[in-house]
Each structure stands twice: as C-alpha cells, then as structure tokens.
C-alpha positions as CSV (number, residue, x, y, z in Angstrom):
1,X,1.0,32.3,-28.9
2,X,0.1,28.6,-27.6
3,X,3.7,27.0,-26.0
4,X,2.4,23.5,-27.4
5,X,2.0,25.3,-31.1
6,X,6.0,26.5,-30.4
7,X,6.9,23.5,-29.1
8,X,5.7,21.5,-32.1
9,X,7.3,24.1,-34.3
10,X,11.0,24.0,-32.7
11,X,10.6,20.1,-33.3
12,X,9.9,20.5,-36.8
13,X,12.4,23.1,-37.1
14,X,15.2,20.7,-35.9
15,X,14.1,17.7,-37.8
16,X,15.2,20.1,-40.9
17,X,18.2,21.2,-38.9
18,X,19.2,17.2,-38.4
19,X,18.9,16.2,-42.0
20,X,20.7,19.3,-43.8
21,X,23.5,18.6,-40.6
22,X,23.9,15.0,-42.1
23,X,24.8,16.3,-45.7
24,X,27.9,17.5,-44.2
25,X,29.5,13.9,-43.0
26,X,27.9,12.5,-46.4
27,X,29.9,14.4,-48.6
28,X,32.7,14.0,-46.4
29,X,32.9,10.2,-46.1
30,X,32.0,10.5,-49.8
31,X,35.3,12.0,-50.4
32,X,37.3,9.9,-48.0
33,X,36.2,6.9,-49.6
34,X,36.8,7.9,-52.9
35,X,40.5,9.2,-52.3
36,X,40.9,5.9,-50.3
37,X,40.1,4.3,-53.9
38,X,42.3,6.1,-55.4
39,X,45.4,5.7,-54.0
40,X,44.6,2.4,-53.8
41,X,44.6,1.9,-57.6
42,X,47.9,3.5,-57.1
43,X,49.5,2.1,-54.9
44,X,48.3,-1.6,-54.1
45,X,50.6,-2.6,-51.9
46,X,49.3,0.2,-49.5
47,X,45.7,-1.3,-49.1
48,X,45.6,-2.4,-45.7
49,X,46.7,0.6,-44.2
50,X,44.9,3.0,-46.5
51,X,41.5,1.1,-45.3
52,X,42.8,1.3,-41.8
53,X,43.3,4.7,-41.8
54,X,39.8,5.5,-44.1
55,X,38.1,3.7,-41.4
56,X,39.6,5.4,-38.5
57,X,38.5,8.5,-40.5
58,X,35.0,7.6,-41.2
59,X,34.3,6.8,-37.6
60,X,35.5,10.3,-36.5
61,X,33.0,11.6,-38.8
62,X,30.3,9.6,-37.7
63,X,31.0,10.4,-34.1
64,X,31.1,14.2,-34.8
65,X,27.5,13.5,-36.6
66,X,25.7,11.9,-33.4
67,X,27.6,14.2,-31.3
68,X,26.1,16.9,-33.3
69,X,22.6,15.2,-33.2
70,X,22.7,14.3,-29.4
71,X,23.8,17.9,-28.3
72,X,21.0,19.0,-30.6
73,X,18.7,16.6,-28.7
74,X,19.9,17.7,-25.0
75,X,19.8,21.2,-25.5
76,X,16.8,21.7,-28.0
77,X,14.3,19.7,-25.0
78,X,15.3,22.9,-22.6
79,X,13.6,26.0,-25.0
C-alpha cells in the first residue's frame, strides 16, 4: 500500500481518537462543577474554598487532556 495513503489515514484516525479523548474531561469538569454548585447552595459560607479547590481540580483535568493530546502528538509522528 502507498506510505502517504497510511500516513494520511493514521492522521485521520487520531483526529477521531483526540475528539472522543476530550469527552472524557467534559463530563468530568461537568461533574466537578456541578457538585461545586451544589454544595455551595449548601453551604455558603464554604464558597471560597469550594471554588478553590473546583479549580485546582479542573486544571488537573485539563492538564491530563493536553498531556494526553501531546503524547498522542509525539508518538503518533514516529509510525
């Protein structure tokens, strides 16, 4: 088979792979979010440090995502 044919195939392939691998951190910011809200509306004292700590937990999702996305990246040019 042509190598530019498989090459422009393992690009499309991944492009798939990168968007399903981003529902993931959706859903899960989704959910951090939402229980933030929650126990706001609970406890509203707590806000500060419940949007502290949602934040700190959003940005370790985010950093898993790109990390995920770069390795992809770095190791999907070598095949």
């Amino acid at each position: 088979m042509d190598p530019m044919i498989l090459s422009e195939l393992s690009g499309n392939v991944a492009s798939i792979g990168y968007g399903i691998a981003a529902i993931g951190p959706g859903i899960g910011i989704g959910i951090i979010v939402g229980k933030t809200a929650e126990a706001t509306a609970r406890q509203p004292e707590l806000r500060s440090q419940l949007q502290t700590t949602m934040f700190i937990g959003i940005a370790f999702t985010e950093i898993l995502t790109l990390l995920a996305i770069v390795t992809g990246l770095i190791f999907g040019g070598t095949a």
